[in-house]
C-alpha positions as semicolon CSV with decimal commas, in nm:
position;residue;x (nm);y (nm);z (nm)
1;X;-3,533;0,904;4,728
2;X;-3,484;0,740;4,388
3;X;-3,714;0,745;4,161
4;X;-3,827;0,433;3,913
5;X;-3,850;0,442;3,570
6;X;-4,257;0,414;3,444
7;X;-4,143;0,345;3,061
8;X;-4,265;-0,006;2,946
9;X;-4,068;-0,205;2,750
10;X;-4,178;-0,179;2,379
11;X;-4,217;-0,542;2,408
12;X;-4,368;-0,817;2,659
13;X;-4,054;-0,921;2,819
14;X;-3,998;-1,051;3,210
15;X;-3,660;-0,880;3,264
16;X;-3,395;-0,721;3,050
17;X;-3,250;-1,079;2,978
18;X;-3,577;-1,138;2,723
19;X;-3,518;-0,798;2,536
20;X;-3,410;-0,792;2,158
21;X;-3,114;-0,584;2,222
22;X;-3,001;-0,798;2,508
23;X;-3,055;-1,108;2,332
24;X;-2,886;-0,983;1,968
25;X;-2,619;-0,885;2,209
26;X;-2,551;-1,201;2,390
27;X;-2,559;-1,380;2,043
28;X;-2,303;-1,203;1,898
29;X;-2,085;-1,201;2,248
30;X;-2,067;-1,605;2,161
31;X;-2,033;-1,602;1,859
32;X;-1,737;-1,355;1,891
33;X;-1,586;-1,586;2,120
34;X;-1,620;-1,896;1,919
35;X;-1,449;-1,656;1,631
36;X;-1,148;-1,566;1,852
37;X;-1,096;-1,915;1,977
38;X;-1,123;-2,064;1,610
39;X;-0,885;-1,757;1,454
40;X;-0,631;-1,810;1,700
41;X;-0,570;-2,151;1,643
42;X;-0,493;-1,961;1,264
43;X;-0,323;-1,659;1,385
44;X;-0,561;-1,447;1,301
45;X;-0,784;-1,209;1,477
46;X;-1,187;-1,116;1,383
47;X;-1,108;-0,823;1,163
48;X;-0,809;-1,014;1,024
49;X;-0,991;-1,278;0,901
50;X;-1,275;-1,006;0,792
51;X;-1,023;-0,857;0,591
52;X;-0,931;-1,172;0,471
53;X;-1,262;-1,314;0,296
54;X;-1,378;-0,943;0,189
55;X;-1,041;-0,895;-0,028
56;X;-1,080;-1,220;-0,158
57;X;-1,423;-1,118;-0,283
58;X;-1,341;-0,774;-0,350
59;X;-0,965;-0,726;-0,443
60;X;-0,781;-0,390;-0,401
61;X;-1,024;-0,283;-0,162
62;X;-0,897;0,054;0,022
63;X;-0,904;0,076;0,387
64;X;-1,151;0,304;0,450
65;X;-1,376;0,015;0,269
66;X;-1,230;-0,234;0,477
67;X;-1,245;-0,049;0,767
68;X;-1,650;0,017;0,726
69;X;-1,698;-0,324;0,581
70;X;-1,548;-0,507;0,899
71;X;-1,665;-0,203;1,184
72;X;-1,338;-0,094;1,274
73;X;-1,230;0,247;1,276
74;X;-0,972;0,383;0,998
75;X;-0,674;0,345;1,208
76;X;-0,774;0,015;1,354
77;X;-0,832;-0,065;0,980
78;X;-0,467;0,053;0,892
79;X;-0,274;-0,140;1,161
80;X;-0,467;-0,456;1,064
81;X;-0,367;-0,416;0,722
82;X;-0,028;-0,347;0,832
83;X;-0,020;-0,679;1,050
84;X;-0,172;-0,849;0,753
85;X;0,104;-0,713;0,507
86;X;0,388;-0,810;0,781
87;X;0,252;-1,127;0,798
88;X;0,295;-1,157;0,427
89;X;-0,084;-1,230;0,319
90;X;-0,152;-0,920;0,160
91;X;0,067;-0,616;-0,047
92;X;-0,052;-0,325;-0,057
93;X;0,133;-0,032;-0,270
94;X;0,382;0,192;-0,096
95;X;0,219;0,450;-0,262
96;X;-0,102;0,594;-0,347
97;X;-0,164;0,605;-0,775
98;X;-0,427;0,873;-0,687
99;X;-0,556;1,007;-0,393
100;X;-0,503;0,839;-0,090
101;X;-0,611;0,496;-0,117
102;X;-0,358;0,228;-0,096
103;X;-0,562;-0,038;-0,257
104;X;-0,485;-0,416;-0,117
105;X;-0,500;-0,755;-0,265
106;X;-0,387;-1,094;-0,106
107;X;-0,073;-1,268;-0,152
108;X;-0,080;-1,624;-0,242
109;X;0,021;-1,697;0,116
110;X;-0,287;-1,526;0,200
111;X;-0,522;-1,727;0,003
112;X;-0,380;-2,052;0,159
113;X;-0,427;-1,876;0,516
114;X;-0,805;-1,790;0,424
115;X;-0,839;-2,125;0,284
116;X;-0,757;-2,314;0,631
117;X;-0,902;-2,075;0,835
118;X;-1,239;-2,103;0,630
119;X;-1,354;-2,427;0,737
120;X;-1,318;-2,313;1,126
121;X;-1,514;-1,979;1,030
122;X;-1,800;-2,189;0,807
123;X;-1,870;-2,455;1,101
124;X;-1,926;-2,215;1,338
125;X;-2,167;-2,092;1,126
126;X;-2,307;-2,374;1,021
127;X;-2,352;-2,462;1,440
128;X;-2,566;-2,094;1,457
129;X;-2,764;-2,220;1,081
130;X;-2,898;-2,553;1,234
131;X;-3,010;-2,403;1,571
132;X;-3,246;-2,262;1,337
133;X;-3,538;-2,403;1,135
134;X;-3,494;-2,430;0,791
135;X;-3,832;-2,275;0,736
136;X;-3,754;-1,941;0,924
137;X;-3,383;-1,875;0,794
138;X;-3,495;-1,638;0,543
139;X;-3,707;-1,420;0,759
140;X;-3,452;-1,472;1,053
141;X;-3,182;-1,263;0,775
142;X;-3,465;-1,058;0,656
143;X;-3,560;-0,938;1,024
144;X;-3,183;-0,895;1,157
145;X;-3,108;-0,648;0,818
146;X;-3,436;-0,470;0,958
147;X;-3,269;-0,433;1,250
148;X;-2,956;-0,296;1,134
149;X;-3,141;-0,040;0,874
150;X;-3,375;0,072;1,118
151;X;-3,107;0,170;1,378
152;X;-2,843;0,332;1,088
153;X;-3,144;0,551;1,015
């Protein structure tokens, strides 16, 4: 005989369908799929394009910062990086100057690749921005870095 669970949900919710985690999840499942539609138009994959706009920001950024910064492992980190530097839109040394971090910057090829890609990337956010009222933006970023902090914990 199988038994059923007695725990209640830690919220009012119908079914699993209405729970946060379900619902967080099924957000980012589309927008991960307008991403990879968008990118491959451009070549590019998710953490590609990750990569991308973070060592635009933050040039000679070592993989294991890339890596974290775009939630891949180290070595998935590495052979994007590699498939970035084939693809001639960012050098990396061959050679650590200390340590072992190989810092990276984009190539000029890889600016103009960002810069095409970018307008893709920023209407598919803007499509997820104006499903949302103005008014509750803020506390809609406020309440998913909650989230995330409460669950790295």
């Amino acid at each position: 005989m199988m038994e059923t669970s007695s725990a209640e949900p830690p919220h009012p919710a119908k079914d699993v369908t209405q729970h946060v985690g379900y619902l967080l999840k099924r957000a980012q499942a589309a927008l991960r799929g307008a991403m990879d539609k968008a990118l491959r138009e451009h070549g590019l994959t998710v953490p590609q394009y990750a990569t991308l706009e973070l060592l635009a920001l933050h040039p000679g950024m070592s993989n294991a910062d890339l890596a974290r910064a775009t939630f891949v492992t180290r070595q998935s980190g590495n052979v994007v990086l590699r498939g970035l530097q084939e693809a001639g839109l960012i050098t990396r040394p061959a050679t650590a100057d200390h340590g072992r971090a190989r810092p990276a910057h984009l190539t000029e090829e890889g600016h103009t690749r960002l810069a095409a890609v970018q307008a893709a990337v920023y209407a598919i956010e803007e499509r997820m921005v104006e499903a949302i009222p103005p008014q509750r933006m803020a506390a809609l970023l406020t309440d998913l870095d909650r989230i995330a902090a409460a669950l790295e914990k």
